[in-house]
N, C-alpha and C positions, 0 to 999 in steps of 0.2 A: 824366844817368846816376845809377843808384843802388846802392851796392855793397850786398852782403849777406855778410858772416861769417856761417856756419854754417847758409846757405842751403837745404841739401840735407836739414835735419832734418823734424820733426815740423810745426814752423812754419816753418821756413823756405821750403820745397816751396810752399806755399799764398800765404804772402805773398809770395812772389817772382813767383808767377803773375798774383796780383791786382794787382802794382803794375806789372807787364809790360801786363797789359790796360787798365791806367789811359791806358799810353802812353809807360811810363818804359823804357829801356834799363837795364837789368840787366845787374850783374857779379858772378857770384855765386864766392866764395872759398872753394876746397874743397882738404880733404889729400891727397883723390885725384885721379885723372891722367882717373876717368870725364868726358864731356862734352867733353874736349879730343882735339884731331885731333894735337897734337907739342907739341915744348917751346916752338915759335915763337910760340906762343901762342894765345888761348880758343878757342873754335867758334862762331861764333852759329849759337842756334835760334829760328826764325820771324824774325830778322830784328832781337829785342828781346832776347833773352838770352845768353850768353857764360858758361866755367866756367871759372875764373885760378886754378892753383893755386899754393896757399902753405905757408908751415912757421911758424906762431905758435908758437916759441919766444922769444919777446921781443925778438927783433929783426927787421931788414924783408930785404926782396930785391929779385927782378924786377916784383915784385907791385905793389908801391906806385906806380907810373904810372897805377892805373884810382884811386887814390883823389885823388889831383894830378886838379882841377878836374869829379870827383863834387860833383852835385848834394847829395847825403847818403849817408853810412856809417850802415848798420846790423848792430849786434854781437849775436849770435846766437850765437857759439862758445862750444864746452864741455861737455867728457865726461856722458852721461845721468846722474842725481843717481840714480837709481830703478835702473841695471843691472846691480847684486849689491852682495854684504854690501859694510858701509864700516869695511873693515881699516886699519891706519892707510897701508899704500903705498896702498890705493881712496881715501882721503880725501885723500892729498900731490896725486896724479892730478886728482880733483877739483878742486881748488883750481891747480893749475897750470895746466889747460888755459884754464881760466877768466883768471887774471890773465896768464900769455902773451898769447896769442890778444889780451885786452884793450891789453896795453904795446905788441903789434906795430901794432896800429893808432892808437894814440895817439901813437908816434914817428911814424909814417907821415905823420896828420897833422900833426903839428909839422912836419916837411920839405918839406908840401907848397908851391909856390909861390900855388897858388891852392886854399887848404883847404876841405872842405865845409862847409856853411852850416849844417849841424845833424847831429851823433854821438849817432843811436839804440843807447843800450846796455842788456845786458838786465841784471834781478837777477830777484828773488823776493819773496814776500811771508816768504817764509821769513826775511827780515829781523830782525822782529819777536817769532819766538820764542814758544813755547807762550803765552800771553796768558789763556784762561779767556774769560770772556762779557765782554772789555774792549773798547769797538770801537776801531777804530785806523785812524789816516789816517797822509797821508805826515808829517803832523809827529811822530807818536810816535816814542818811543826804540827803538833796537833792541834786540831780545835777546841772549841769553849762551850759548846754545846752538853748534856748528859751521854749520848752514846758515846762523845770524845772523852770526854773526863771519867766514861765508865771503862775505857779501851785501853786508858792511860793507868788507870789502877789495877787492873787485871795484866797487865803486861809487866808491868812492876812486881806483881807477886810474881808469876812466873820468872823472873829474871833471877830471885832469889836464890834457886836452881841450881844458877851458872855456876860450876865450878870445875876446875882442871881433870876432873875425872865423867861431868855430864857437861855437854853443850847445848843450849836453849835455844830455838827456834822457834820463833813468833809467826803464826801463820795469819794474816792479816785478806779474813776471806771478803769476796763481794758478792755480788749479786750470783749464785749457785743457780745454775739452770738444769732442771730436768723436771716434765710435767709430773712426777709420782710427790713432791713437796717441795718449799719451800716458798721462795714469792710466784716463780713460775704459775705454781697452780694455784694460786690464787688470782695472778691473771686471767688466768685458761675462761671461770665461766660467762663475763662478759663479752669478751672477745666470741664464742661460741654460739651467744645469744644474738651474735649481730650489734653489740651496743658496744664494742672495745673502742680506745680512742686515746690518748696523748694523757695525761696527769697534769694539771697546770697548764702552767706555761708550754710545756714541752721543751724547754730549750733546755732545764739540766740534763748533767751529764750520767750516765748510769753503767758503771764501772760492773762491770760480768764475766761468767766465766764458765763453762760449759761441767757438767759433774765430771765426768771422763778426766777435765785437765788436773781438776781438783784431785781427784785423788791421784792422779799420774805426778802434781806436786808435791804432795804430801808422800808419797813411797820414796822421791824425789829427796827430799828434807831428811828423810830418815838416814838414807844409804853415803847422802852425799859428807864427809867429815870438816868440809870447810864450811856447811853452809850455815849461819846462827844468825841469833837476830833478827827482825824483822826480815819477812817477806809477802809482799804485796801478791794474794791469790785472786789475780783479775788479769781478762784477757790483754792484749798488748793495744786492741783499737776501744777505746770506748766509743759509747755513741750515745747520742741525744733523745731523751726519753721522746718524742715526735716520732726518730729514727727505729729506734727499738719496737714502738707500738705497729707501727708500720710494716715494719719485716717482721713480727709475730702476726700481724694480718694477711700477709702474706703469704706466710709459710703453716695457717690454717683455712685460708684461702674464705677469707673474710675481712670486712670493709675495717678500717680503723679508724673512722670519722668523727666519734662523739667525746668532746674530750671533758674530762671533769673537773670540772672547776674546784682552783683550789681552797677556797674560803667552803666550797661544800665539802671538802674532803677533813679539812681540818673541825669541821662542826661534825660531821660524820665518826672520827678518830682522835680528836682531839691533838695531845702535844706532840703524839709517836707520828704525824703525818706531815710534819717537816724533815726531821731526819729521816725519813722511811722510803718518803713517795716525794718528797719538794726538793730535797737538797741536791745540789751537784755538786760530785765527786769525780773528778778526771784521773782518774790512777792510773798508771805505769807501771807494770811488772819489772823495774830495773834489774835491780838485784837479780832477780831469777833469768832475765834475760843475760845480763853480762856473764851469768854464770856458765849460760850453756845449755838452759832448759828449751826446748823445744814444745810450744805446744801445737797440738793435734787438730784445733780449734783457731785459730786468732782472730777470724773474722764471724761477725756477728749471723748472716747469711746462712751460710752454709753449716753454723752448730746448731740453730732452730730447723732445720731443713733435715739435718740430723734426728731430730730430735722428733718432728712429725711427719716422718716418709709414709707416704702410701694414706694419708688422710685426702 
């Protein structure tokens, strides 16, 4: 069996189905009460998945019985970065959901008799911090920024973990492509409108990675017994947000000429619109490269082309 925190998101929905259809029993850990039939416990659907609900406030409950002899935990929890301004209660929010949610499952493991054999946990490339045209693997330093110092505390609790019986894997996501959620479709309605165009400058760099690869790294992480530690979940070319705007205009066969300025973006979003939409991040999939992972995907073209056939 394989649990999943924060199951029911963006990525979560997908990976939970793919590792369902792999063959896995699924326990997916959610704050609500949907999927469950009472409090006596989950519901399976098809026979392969079950919805256990929990309270990640840093301590554990009834819940901690589906991680007791889980094949693997994967940590997924934690309020949208992207779903309004970041006041500073949005930012304590942020940062709590995240290191909760992270501590309930790392006590959990500790308690358990028979611990899981690998804690997939998530972070961000946002580690790293506006950077410029410097490329960066999991060995660079992190930045000084909040999303980097929120990356940096969250990967620390998850490390807590690590022990000769579980090994911790840091999944360090980027930019996730597919138009059903995340930044993609938030792109999609200008772009649509005819008014899509470059973010600033255009010249950062915008570190991505198609859904498909993502979870094809992540079943990846799980299976694999050397793999721990940080791993950077971004395609192997990045490209320049100019670049990117351009071949998503492309490949919905629309112009990408109007770019927005960034002083209006940052009055528009305020503090989240440097790290979000201004910063550039040059990331390299090293680690997962030397390792031997293959993606499906590497070039930025042909996974949006992917992604709007027959538009």
């Amino acid at each position: 069996m394989i649990v999943i925190a924060g199951g029911t998101g963006f990525l979560g929905r997908p990976l939970a189905a793919a590792l369902a259809a792999d063959g896995h029993s699924i326990s997916v850990l959610t704050r609500t009460r949907s999927g469950t039939d009472d409090r006596r416990g989950p519901r399976a659907l098809s026979g392969s998945m079950a919805y256990v609900e929990w309270h990640p406030d840093g301590s554990t409950g009834a819940w901690v019985n589906v991680i007791d002899g889980a094949e693997a935990v994967v940590n997924l929890a934690g309020e949208s970065i992207a779903a309004g301004r970041w006041t500073s209660r949005r930012k304590a929010r942020l940062v709590d959901s995240r290191l909760n949610a992270t501590r309930s499952l790392v006590n959990a493991i500790a308690a358990a008799d028979k611990p899981p054999a690998v804690f997939v946990s998530a972070s961000a490339i946002g580690y790293y911090g506006d950077r410029g045209d410097e490329a960066l693997t999991e060995a660079s330093a992190p930045g000084h920024d909040f999303l980097a110092d929120l990356c940096v505390q969250w990967e620390r609790e998850a490390m807590r973990a690590n022990t000769p019986r579980t090994r911790v894997a840091l999944i360090r996501t980027g930019i996730v492509l597919d138009p059903s959620g995340g930044a993609l479709a938030k792109m999609l309605p200008p772009f649509k409108a005819f008014v899509g165009g470059p973010l600033g400058s255009g010249r950062q760099y915008m570190s991505w990675i198609h859904l498909i690869d993502w979870i094809r790294l992540v079943r990846w992480m799980i299976s694999r017994d050397l793999v721990k530690g940080p791993i950077d979940a971004t395609a192997p070319e990045p490209v320049r947000n100019r670049d990117f705007s351009k071949a998503l205009g492309g490949a919905l066969h629309r112009p990408s000429l109007l770019p927005a300025p960034a002083p209006a973006l940052r009055l528009l979003l305020g503090e989240m619109a440097g790290p979000l939409l201004l910063a550039s991040q040059r990331v390299i999939p090293a680690r997962a490269q030397e390792s031997g992972f293959k993606f499906s995907y590497p070039r930025l073209a042909p996974a949006l082309q992917s992604l709007f056939a027959g538009i």
